[in-house]
C-alpha positions as CSV (number, residue, x, y, z in Angstrom):
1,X,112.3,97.5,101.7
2,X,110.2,99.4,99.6
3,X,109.8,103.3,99.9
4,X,106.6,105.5,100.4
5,X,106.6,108.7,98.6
6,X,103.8,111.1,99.0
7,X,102.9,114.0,97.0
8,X,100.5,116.8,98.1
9,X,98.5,119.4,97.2
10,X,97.0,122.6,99.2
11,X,93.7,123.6,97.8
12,X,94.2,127.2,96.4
13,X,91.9,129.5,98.7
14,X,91.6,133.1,99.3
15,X,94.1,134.6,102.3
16,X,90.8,135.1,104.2
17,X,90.6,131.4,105.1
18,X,90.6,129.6,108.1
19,X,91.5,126.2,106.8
20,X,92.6,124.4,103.7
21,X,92.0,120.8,102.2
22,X,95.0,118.9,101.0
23,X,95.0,116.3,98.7
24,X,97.5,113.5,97.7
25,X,98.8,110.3,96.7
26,X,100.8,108.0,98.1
27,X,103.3,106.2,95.8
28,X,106.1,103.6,95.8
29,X,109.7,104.6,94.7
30,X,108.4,103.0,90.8
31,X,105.3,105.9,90.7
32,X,103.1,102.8,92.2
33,X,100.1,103.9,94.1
34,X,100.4,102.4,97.8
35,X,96.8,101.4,98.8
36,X,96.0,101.5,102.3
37,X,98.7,103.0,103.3
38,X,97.9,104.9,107.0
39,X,98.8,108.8,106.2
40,X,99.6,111.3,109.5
41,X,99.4,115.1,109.2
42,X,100.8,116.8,112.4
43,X,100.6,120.2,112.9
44,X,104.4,120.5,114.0
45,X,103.2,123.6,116.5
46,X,100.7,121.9,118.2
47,X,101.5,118.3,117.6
48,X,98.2,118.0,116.9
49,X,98.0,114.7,114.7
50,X,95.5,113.7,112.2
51,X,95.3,110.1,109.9
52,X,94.0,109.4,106.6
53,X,93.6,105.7,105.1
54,X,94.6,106.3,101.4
55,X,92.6,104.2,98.8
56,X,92.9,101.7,96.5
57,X,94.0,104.8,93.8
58,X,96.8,105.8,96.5
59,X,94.6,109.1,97.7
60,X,94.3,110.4,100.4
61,X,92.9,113.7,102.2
62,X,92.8,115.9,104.8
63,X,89.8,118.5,105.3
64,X,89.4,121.5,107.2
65,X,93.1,122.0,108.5
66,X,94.1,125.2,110.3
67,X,97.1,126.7,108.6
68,X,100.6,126.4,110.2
69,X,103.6,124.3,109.4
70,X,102.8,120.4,109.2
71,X,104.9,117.5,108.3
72,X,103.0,114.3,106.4
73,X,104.2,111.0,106.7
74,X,102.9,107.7,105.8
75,X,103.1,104.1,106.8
76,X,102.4,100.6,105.8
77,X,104.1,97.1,106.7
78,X,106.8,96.0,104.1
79,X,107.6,99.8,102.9
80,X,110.1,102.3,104.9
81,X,109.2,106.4,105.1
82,X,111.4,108.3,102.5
């Protein structure tokens, strides 16, 4: 099976804020983009759980999330979570 690796990024904002975009791309083990590939964000002290369809480019974002530890995963058939 092939591999999903995602990379993120946190939008730089000032301490004062209340939420934060993040941004990334989902990739294959070879630095492919993975298009369509279903992205969760859960908020791991809530287990509050939010999805993301990444496009054909492999992005993907999130908007508006409350700060606090999270964990990102991604799925799609034929590849395995690294």
């Amino acid at each position: 099976m092939t591999r999903i690796v995602l990379a993120a990024f946190a939008a730089l904002l000032p301490l004062t804020a209340q939420t934060i975009s993040l941004q990334g791309v989902a990739m294959d083990a070879h630095n492919a983009a993975v298009s369509d590939a279903i992205v969760s964000l859960t908020n791991l002290e809530t287990t509050a759980q939010r999805k993301a369809l990444a496009n054909p480019a492999g992005a993907y974002s999130f908007v508006q999330v409350p700060p606090g530890n999270c964990k990102i995963d991604a799925q799609k058939p034929g590849f395995q979570i690294t």
